[in-house]
C-alpha positions as CSV (number, residue, x, y, z in Angstrom):
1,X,92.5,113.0,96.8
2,X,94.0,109.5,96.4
3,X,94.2,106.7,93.9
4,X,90.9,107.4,92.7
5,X,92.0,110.1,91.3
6,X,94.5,108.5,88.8
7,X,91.9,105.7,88.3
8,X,89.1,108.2,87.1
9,X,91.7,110.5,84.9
10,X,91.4,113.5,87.0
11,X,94.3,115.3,85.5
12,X,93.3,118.6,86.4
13,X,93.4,117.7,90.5
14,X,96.3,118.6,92.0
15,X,98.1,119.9,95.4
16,X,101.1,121.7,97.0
17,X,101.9,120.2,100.0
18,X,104.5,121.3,102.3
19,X,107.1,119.2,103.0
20,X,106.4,117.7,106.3
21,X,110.2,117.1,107.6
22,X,110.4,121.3,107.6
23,X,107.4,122.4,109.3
24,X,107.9,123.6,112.8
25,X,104.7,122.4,115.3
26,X,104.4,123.3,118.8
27,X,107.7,122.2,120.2
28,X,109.2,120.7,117.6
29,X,109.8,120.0,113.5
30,X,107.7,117.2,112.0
31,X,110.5,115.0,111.1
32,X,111.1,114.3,114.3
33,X,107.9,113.3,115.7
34,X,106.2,111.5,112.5
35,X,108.4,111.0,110.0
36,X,106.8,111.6,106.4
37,X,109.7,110.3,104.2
38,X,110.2,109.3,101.5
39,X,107.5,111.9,100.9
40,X,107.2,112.3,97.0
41,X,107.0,108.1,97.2
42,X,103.8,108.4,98.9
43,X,102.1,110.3,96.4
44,X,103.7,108.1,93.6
45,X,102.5,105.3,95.0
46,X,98.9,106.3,94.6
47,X,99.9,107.6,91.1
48,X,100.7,111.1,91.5
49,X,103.2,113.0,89.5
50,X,105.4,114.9,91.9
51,X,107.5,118.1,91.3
52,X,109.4,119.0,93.9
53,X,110.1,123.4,94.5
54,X,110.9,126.0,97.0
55,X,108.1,127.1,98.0
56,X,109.0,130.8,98.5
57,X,109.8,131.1,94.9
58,X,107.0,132.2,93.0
59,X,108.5,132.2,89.5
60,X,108.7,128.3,90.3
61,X,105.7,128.2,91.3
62,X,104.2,129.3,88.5
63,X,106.3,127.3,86.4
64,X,105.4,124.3,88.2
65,X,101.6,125.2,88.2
66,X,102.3,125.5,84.3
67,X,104.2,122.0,84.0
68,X,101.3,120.6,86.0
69,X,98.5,121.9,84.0
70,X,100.3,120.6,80.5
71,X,101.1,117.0,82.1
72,X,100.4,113.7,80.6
73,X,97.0,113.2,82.7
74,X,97.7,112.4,86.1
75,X,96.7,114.6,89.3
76,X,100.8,116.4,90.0
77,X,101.4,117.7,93.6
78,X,103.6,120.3,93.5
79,X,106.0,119.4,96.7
80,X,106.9,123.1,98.2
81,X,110.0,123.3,100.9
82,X,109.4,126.1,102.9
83,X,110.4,128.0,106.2
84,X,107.8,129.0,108.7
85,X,107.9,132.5,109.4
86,X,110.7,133.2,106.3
87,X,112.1,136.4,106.4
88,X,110.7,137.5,109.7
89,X,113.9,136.9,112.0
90,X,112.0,136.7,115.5
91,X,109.6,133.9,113.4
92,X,111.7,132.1,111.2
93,X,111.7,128.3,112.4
94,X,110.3,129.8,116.0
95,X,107.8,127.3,117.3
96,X,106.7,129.6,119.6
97,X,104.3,131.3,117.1
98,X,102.8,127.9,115.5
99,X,99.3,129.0,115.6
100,X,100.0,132.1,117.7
101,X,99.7,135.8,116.2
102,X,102.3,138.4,116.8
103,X,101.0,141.4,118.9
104,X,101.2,144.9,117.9
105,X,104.8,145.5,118.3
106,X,106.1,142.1,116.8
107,X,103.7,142.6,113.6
108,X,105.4,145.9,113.2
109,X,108.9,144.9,113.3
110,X,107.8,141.8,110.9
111,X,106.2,144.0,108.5
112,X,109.0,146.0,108.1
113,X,111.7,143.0,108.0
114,X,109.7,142.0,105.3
115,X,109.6,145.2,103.3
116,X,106.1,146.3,103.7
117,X,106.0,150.5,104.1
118,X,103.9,152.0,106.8
């Protein structure tokens, strides 16, 4: 979506971006290979509203989606900071497993750092 969307009144659009400066590609984080700030500006400037959350929350999420969905009439993205691979300790922030899946042994030891019963 872009400005179109505030011009035709599509209040109900919306999106939850990542922030960009956090995610972790191949080699490196985002921010330093194409810098995205100041994020929420970019969206305002095509007449957005933003809110800005962490991501791994999901009682502000829903909040947010809430606030969103009783706005004043513009399209709101919801700006989520998150951590790849949060609460896995061989993932968190790795780059090694952007776009790569864990094998057998890794998925096991994830699933259990993240509280999942076998």
């Amino acid at each position: 979506n872009d400005g179109y969307s505030d011009y035709q009144r599509h209040d109900d659009d919306g999106q939850s971006p990542d922030r960009p400066g956090g995610w972790v590609m191949e080699d490196n984080h985002t921010a330093n290979i194409m810098n995205m700030e100041p994020f929420e500006d970019k969206w305002r400037a095509f007449g957005w509203d933003t809110k800005q959350i962490e991501g791994h929350d999901f009682e502000a999420i829903t909040a947010a989606l809430q606030e969103a969905r009783d706005d004043d009439g513009k399209p709101t993205a919801i700006i989520c900071e998150t951590t790849k691979g949060k609460g896995v300790s061989f993932m968190e922030n790795n780059p090694d497993f952007h776009g790569k899946a864990p094998n057998d042994e890794q998925l096991a030891q994830a699933l259990q750092e993240l509280g999942f019963k076998e």
